[in-house]
C-alpha positions in Angstrom: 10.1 15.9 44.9 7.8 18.8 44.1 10.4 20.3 43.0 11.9 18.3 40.7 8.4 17.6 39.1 8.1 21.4 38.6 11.4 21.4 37.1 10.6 19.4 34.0 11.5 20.7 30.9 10.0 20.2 28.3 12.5 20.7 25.1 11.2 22.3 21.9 12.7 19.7 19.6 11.0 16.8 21.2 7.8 18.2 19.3 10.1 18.4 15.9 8.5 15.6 15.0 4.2 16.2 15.0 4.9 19.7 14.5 7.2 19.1 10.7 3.9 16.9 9.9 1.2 19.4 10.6 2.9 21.8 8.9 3.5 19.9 6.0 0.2 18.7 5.5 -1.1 22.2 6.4 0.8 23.9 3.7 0.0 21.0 0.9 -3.8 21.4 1.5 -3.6 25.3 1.7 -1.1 25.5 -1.2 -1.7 23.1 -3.6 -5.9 23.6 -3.2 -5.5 27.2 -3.2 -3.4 27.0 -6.2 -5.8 24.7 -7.9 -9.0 26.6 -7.3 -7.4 30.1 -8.7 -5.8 28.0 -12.1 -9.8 27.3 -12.4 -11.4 30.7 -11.5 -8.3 32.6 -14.5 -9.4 30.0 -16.9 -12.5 31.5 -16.6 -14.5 27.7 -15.5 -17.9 27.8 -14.4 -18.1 28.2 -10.3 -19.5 24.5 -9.9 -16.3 23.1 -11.9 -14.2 25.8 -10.2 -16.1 24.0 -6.7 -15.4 20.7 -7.9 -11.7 20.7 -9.0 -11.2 22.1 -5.2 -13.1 18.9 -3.8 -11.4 16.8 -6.2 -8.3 18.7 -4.8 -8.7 17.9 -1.2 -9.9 14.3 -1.6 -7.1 13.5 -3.6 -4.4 15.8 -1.6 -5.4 14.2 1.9 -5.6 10.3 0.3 -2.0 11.2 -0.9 -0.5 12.3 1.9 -1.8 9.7 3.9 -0.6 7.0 1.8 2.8 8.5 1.4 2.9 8.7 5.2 1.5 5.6 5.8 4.0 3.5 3.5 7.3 6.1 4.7 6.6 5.5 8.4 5.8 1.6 7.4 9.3 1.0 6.4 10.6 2.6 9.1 8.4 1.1 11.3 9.7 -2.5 9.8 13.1 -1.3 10.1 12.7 -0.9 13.8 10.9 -4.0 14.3 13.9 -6.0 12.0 16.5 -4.2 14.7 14.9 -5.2 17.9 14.3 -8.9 16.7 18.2 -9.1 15.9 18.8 -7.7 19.2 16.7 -10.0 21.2 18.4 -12.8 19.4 22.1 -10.9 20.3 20.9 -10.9 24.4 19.8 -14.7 24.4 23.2 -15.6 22.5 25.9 -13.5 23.5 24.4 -11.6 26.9 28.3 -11.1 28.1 29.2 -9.3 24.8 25.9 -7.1 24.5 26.7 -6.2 28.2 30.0 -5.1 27.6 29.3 -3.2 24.5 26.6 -1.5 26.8 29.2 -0.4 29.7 31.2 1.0 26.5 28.9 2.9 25.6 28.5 4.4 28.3 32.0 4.9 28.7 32.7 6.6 25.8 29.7 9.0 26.9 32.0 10.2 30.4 31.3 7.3 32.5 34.1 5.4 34.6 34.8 2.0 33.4 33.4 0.8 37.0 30.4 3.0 36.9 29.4 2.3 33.0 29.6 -1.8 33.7 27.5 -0.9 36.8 24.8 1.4 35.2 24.9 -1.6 32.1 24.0 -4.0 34.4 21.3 -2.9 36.4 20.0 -1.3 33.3 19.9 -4.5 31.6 18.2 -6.4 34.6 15.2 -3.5 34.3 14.7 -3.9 30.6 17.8 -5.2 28.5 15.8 -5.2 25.1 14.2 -1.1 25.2 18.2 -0.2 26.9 19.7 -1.7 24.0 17.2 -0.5 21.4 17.4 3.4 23.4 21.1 3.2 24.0 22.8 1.3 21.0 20.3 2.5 18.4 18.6 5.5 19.8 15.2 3.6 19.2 12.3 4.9 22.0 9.5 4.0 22.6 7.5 7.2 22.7 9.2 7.9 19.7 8.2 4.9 17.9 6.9 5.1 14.1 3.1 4.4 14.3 2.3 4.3 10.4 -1.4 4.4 10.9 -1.4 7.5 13.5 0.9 9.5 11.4 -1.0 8.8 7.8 -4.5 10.1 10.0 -2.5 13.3 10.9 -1.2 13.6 7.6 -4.5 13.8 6.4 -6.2 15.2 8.5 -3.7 18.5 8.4 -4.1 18.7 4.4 -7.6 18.7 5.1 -7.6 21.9 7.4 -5.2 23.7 5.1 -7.4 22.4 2.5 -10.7 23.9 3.1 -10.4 27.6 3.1 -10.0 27.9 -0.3 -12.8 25.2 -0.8 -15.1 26.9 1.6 -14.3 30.1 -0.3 -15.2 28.7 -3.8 -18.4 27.8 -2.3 -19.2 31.0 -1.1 -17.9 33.1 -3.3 -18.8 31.9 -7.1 -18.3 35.2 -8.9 -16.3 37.5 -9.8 -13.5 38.4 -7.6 -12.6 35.0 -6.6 -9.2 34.8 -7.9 -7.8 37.7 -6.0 -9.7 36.5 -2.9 -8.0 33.4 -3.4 -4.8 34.6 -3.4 -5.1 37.2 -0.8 -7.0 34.7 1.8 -4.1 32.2 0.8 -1.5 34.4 1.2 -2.4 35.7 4.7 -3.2 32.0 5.8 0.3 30.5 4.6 1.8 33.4 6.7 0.3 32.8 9.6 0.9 29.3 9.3 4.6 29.5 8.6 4.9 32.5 11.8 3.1 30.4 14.1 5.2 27.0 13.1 8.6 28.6 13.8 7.0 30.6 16.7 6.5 27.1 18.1 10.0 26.0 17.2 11.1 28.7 19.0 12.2 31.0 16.2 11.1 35.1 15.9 8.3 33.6 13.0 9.2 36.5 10.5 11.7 34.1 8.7 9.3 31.3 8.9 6.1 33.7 7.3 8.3 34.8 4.6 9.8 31.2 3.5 6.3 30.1 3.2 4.9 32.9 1.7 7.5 33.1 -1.1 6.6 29.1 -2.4 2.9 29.8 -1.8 3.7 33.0 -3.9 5.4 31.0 -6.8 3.0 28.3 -6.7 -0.3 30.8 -7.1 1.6 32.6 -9.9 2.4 29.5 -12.0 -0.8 28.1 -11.4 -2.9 31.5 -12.0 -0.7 31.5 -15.6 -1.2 28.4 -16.6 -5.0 28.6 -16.1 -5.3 32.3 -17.6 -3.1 30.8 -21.4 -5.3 27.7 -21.1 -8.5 29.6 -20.5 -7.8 32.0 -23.0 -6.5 29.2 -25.7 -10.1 27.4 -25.0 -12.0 30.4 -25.2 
């Protein structure tokens, strides 16, 4: 028994899930603050509205990608819900139908006919509903949506990718900024995107570069935009 505890696996996709959000909110925060704060600092703003925009930027960023997370995984959430209510309703009406769809199933997945109707059966005396819902509609329970749990983590990972280039405003309100900005933002977006596909368990030197080439294009748009705007203004 030791044994087989020590022989666990643990699969890399099962963390597919967290690990796509933390990134995703991680690169928002770093590349849409960091890309706000330099369109400031080119346009030449003062360092407390350079500050400010940044804080504006997070606040707003981490709300957003909280709600958005919160009312995506909602529907799904409701969708699940919706499917498990229908079949609870299909195991009180038609038990003999659901339990032969079940040993099918598992027929169709390398089972004997005897040995599928068996496995149906006892599984379906342990917990018919959560078989049916793993089983029929690859709904588990681990794997659940939780709206409010994933809209926290969404914001809470815009948040850390947020702040560097807020802290950085803060402590660096002169010149310079703007290439700080950029090279702090760069480095951070490839260690991000190295370490993500590291995780995955990918070399990282793909990942680093994907992210660093959208982080690049952002920066550049932004740092254009606020360099003709500052100058038109001037």
């Amino acid at each position: 028994m030791d044994a087989l505890h020590e022989h666990i696996e643990s699969h890399r996709s099962q963390r597919a899930g967290w690990l796509r959000a933390a990134v995703l909110g991680a690169n928002d925060g770093l590349i849409s603050t960091g890309s706000l704060v330099l369109g400031m600092a080119t346009a030449q703003a003062a360092p407390g509205a350079i500050l400010l925009s940044g804080i504006a930027g997070l606040a707003a960023g981490a709300f957003s990608m909280a709600a958005g997370e919160y009312v995506s995984v909602s529907s799904q959430s409701d969708a699940e819900a919706a499917d498990a209510r229908r079949e609870a309703d299909a195991l009180r009406d038609h038990p003999e139908t659901e339990l032969a769809e079940l040993a099918e199933i598992y027929e169709r997945r390398g089972l004997e006919p005897a040995l599928a109707r068996e496995v149906a059966v006892q599984l379906t005396r342990h917990d018919s509903l959560a078989t049916h819902l793993r089983d029929e509609l690859g709904i588990q329970d681990h794997l659940r949506a939780r709206p409010v749990q994933a809209a926290l983590a969404s914001a809470a990972a815009f948040t850390v990718g947020a702040l560097p280039p807020v802290l950085l405003a803060w402590l660096w309100p002169g010149p310079g900024l703007a290439a700080a900005i950029v090279a702090s933002t760069l480095l951070l977006l490839a260690v991000l995107g190295y370490v993500a596909e590291r995780i995955a368990g990918g070399g990282g030197v793909k990942g680093a570069l994907r992210v660093l080439l959208w982080g690049a294009l952002a920066q550049g748009a932004t740092a254009l935009i606020g360099h003709l705007f500052g100058v038109a203004t001037a």
